[in-house]
C-alpha positions in Angstrom: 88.5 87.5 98.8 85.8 86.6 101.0 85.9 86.0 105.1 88.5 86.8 107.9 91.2 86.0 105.5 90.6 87.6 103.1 89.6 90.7 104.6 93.2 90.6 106.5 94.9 90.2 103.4 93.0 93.5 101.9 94.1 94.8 104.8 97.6 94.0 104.4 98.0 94.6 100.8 96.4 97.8 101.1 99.4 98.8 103.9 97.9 98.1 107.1 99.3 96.3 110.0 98.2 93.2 110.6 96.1 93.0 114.0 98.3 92.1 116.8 96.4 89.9 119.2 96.6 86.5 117.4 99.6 85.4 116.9 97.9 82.5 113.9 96.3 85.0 112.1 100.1 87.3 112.1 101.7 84.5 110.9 99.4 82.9 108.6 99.4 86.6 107.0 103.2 86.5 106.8 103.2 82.8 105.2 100.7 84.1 102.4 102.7 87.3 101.9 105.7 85.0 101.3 104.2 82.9 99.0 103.3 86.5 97.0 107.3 87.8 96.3 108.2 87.2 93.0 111.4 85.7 93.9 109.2 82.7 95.8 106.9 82.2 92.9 109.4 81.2 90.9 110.3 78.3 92.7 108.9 74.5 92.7 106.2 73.5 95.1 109.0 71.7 97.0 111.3 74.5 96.8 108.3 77.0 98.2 107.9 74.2 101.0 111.1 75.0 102.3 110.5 78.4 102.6 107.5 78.4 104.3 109.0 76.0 106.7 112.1 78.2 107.2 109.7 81.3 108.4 107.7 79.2 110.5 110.7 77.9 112.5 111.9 81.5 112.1 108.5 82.9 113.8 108.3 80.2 116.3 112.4 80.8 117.2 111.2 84.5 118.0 108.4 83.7 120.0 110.6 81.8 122.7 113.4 84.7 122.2 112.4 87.5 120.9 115.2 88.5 118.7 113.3 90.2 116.1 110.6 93.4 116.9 107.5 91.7 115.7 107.3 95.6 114.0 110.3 94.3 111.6 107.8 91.2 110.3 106.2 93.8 107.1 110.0 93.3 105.6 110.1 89.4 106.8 108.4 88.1 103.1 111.3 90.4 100.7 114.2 88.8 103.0 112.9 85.1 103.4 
């Protein structure tokens, strides 16, 4: 993978946190990492739609209240 993406996702996959100060780059991290489980893959395009829309009004729903530790994110992908 070439560029900034791709050099966070190398990061990520190879078990390191995600950079904190953008909160874009966090969650376009988290969107990909969804889209990776194997649970998520099997579903239709519409199907994986849905789920990325779910954890975006998730991450946005935190940002205003701040119910989940941004540390709990790495298991955020396995749950949605």
């Amino acid at each position: 993978a070439v560029g900034k993406a791709g050099e966070l996702r190398e990061r990520l996959l190879a078990g390191a946190p995600p950079p904190p100060s953008r909160p874009e780059v966090l969650e376009g991290a988290l969107l990909e990492r969804c889209l990776e489980e194997e649970a998520v893959q099997l579903l239709d395009a519409a199907a994986k739609e849905r789920v990325l829309g779910y954890v975006r009004a998730l991450l946005r729903y935190n940002a205003r209240t701040n119910v989940y530790a941004r540390s709990s994110y790495d298991k955020l992908p396995f749950h949605a």
